[in-house]
N, C-alpha and C positions, 0 to 999 in steps of 0.2 A: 241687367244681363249684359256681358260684353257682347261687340260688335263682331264676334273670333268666332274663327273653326274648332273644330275639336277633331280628331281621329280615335277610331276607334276600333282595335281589332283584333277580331274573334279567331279566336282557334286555340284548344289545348295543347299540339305540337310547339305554336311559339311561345309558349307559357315552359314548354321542358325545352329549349332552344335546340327542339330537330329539325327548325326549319329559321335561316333568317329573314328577318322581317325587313325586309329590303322594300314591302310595301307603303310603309311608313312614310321610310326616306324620300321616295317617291311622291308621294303627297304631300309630306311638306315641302319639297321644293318648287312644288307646282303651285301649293298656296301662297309661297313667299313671290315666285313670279310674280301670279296675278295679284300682290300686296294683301293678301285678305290677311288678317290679323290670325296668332295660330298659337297658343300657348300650353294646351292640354292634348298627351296621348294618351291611350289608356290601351292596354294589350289584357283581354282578360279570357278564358278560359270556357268549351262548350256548353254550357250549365246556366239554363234558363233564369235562376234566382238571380247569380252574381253579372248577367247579362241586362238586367233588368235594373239593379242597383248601380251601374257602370253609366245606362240612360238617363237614370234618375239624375243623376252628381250632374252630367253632361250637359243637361237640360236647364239648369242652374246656372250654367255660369257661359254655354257659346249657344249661337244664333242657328250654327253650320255644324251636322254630325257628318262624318265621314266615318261611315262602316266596310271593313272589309273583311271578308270570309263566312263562311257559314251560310253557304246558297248553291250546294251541292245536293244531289237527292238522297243522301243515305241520312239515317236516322241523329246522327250527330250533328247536322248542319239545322241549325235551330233562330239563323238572324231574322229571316221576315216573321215567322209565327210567334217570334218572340217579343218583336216590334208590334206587330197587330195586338197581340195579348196586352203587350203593357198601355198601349194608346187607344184600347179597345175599339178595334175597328176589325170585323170578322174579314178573314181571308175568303178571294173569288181568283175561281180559276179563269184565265184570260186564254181564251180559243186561239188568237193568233198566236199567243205564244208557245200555246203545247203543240199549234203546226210548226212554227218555226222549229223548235226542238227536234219535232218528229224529220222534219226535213235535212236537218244535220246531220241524222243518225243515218238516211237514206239515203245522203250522200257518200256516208263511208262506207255503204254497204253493208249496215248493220240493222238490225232493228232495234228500238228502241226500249230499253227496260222497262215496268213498269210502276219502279221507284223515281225514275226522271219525271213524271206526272206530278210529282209535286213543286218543282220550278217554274209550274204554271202557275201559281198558288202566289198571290199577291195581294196585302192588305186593298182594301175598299178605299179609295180619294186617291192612290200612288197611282202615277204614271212610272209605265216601262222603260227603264234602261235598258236601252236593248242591249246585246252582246253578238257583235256581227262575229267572232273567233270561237267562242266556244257556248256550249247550252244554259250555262249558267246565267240569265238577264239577273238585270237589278232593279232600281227602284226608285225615284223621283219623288218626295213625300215631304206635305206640308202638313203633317198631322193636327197644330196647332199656330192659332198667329205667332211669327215671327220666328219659327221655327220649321228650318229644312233639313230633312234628311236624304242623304244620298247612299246607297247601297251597291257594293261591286263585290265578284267576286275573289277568291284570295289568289289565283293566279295571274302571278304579275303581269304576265302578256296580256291575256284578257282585259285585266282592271287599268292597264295601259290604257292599248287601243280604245276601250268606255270613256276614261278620262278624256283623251284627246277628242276622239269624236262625238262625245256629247255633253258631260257635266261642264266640261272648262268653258265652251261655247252658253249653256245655259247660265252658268254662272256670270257670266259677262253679261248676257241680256237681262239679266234680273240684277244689273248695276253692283256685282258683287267686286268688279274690279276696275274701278273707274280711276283711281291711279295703279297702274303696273311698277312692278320691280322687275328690271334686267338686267341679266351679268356678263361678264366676258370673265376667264377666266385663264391668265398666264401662267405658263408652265417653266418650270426652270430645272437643271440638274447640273450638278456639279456646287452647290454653293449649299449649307445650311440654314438650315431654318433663321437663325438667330442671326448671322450673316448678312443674310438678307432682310430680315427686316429693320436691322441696323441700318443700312442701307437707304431704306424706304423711307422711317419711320415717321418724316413728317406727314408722308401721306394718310398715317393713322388718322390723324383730327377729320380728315375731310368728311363734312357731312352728307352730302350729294354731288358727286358716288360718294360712295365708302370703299375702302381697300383693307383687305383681310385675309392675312397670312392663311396658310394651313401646310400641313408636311403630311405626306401620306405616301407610303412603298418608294423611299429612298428619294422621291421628290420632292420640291417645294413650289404651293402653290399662291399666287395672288389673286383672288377674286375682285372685281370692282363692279360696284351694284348701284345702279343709278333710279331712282324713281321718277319717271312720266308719265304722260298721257299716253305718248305712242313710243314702238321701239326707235322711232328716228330719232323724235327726242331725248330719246336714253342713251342714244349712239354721239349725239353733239356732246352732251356732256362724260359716255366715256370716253370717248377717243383720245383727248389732249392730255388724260390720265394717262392711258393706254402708253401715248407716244412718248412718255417720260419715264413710264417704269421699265419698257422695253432698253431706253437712253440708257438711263442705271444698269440692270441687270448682262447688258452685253450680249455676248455668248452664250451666256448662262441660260437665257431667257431662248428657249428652245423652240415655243410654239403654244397655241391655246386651243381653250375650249377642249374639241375633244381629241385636238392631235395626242400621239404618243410619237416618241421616240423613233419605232419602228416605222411610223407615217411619214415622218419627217423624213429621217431616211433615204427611204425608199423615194419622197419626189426627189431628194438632191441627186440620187441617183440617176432617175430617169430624167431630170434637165441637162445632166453632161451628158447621158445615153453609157451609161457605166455597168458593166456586173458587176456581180459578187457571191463568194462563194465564203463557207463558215467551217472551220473545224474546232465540235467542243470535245472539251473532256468532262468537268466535275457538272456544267448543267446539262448534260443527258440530252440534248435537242431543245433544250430551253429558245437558245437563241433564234433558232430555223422556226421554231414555232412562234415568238413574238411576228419574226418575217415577213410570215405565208398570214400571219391573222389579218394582215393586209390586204385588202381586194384587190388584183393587176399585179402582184406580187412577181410574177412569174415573169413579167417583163424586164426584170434586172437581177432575181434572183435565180439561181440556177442550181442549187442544189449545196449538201454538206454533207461533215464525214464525225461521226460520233467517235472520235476515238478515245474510248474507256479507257482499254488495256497499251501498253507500253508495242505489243509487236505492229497494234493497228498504226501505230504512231510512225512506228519506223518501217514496216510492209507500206502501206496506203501513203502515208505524207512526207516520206522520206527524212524525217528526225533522225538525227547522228545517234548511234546506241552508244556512241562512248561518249556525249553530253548527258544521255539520261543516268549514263554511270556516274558523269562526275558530278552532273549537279544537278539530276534530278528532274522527273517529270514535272514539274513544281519549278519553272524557272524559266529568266525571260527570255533565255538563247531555245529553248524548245518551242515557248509560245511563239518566236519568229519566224521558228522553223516550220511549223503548224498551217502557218499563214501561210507561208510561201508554199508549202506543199501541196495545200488545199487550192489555191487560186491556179498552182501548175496544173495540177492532175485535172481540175473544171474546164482551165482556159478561161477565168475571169479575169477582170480587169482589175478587182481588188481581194483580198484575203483577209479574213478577221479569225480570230482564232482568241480561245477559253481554255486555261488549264490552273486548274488551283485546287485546297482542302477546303471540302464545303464541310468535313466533320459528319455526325457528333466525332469519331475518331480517326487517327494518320497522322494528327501534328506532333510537330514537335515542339521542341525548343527553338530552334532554328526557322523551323517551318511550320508557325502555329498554323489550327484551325481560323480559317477566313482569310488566309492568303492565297491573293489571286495575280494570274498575270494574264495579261491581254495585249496578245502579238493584232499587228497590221503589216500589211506585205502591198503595198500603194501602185499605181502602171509604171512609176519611173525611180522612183526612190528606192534607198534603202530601207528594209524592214524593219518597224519599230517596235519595241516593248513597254509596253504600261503596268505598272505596280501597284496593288489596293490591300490596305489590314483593313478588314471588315468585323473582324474579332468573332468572338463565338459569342455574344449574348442573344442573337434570337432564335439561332438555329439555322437548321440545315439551306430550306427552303429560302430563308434570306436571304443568305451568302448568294445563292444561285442565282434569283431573283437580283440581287443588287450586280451581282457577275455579267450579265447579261444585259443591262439594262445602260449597264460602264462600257460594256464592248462598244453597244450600239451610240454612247455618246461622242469615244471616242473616234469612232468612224465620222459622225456627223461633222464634228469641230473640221475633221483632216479634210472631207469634204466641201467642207463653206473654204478654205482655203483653196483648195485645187479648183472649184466648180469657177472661183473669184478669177481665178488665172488662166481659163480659159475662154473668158469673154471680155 
């Protein structure tokens, strides 16, 4: 039998993909942290036969189940009774935990159903998982040597917070992670995949860390994953990675781990003590919304003006009607003008502004689908215009998505330049 985890998780919804399993991904990167070994998922469907066949294979070949879902009280939710069934160990209601339950319900001022009664219902040898966020507990089970079972429920927050505050902790004291895996992982935009690892690619070979591309929503990303004892000594041996992929990458190389664009930003902003004000047109408040997703947002950002239509253009941000005649809402003298209107009418200190064809229709020949332009209006310079073919291959949402994403880059780069110059 391997030394590995397995995953395992129940639900008919992610069997017809009305729900995604974003529990999985979660688990496996939690497994890969703490290095446990993780080769088998298994996603299989409410139906105690094929539940049972799913433990059986399991049981064969990892040490570690990871069960998620089906530990709700309504009749579809079948994970413990199905586990006590197959490992024949009869289920026992646990007191503290149908008051725990009862006590959640009486906190929201509700009373409790008397289908929740059965989340008391826990095989005989399992210790409680408890679930400090919602009623659902889980389950802690050595049903036989060498074999653990752990049980969460399928709500990601819940089987979160479980994980972090109890399995990943037990899992260590039962020496299931005695060398860890840790990452850092760089962020880049403006450079392609291939590009960039052009770039990189001696770094491929290295075997501790390791560095490994990935490209995801118009970015590209480098992970470097180092295996020790402790995060310190994962941090000796990333760092002097770290400090040479950054060397390479440049500009390009934006920020890690969990910054975004919009984070980044927003501190260049607030170390010069800078506003900024946004006028789009084709992403609809895309860009104010990446902004504000920002916590403290509000201390450099100060508002924006969605101009759809052509009169909000020329009423609200004072765009010349005879450039939209001659050349078009779709062009870089409007996106400048955009900017500059938008940062007058705020009184900020910079202006970024979106106007292009996100499609599916409007383009033309001239002016295909995924042409975008993205004016900046800076405190002392003249307004600039930036140019992007994003083409029409993935749709709407892209274009907008990659439009927004390009605004907020190029502010950043003008940014590292200006913030440079004044210190």
């Amino acid at each position: 039998m391997n030394e590995s985890a397995e995953i395992i998780c129940i639900g008919t919804e992610l069997l017809l993909g009305d729900i995604l399993n974003s529990n999985a991904q979660f688990l496996a990167q939690q497994l890969a942290q703490l290095g446990i070994p993780h080769y088998y998922q298994t996603v299989v469907g409410d139906n105690p036969l094929r539940i049972k066949r799913a433990v059986a294979i399991a049981c064969e070949r990892s040490r570690l189940l990871i069960f998620t879902g089906g530990l709700g009280p309504t009749p579809d939710d079948l994970t413990h009774e199905t586990l006590a069934d197959f490992f024949d160990a009869p289920l026992q209601k646990q007191e503290d935990v149908l008051e725990d339950i009862q006590c959640k319900f009486a906190q929201r001022g509700r009373v409790m159903p008397e289908n929740n009664r059965k989340q008391a219902q826990i095989p005989r040898g399992a210790e409680v998982l408890p679930n400090p966020v919602g009623s659902a507990p889980g389950i802690i089970w050595r049903p036989r040597s060498g074999l653990t079972l752990l049980t969460f429920p399928g709500v990601p927050r819940e089987m979160q917070t479980m994980w972090r505050e109890t399995a990943a902790p037990y899992l260590k004291n039962q020496g299931w992670a005695q060398t860890m895996i840790y990452s850092r992982t760089l962020r880049f935009w403006g450079i392609s995949e291939s590009s960039l690892a052009e770039k990189v690619s001696t770094f491929f070979q290295s075997q501790n860390p390791t560095v490994a591309p990935y490209a995801s929503q118009g970015e590209v990303k480098l992970r470097i994953s180092a295996k020790a004892a402790s995060e310190a000594l994962a941090n000796e041996l990333i760092q002097p990675i770290e400090v040479q992929l950054r060397k390479i990458g440049g500009v390009d190389c934006y920020g890690a781990n969990e910054d975004t664009l919009a984070s980044v930003v927003g501190n260049l902003l607030r170390s010069c003590q800078a506003t900024l004000a946004v006028a789009e047109s084709c992403t609809g408040g895309g860009l104010g919304h990446m902004l504000t997703s920002t916590p403290g947002s509000s201390e450099y950002f100060w508002g924006g003006v969605i101009s759809y239509d052509n009169s909000v253009k020329v009423n609200l941000l004072g765009v010349l009607e005879q450039d939209l005649i001659d050349q078009g809402a779709v062009s870089a003298a409007v996106a400048k003008q955009m900017a500059v209107g938008v940062k007058t009418q705020l009184g900020t200190d910079w202006g970024l502004s979106i106007t292009g064809i996100a499609g599916p229709g409007g383009g033309t020949a001239t002016k295909p689908v995924g042409l975008v332009y993205v004016g900046l209006a800076s405190p002392n310079q003249t307004p600039q215009s930036f140019v992007y073919h994003f083409g029409n291959f993935r749709g709407r949402e892209w274009i907008r998505h990659l439009s927004a994403c390009s605004a907020l880059d190029v502010l950043r780069r003008e940014l590292l330049n200006h913030c440079k110059g004044l210190n």
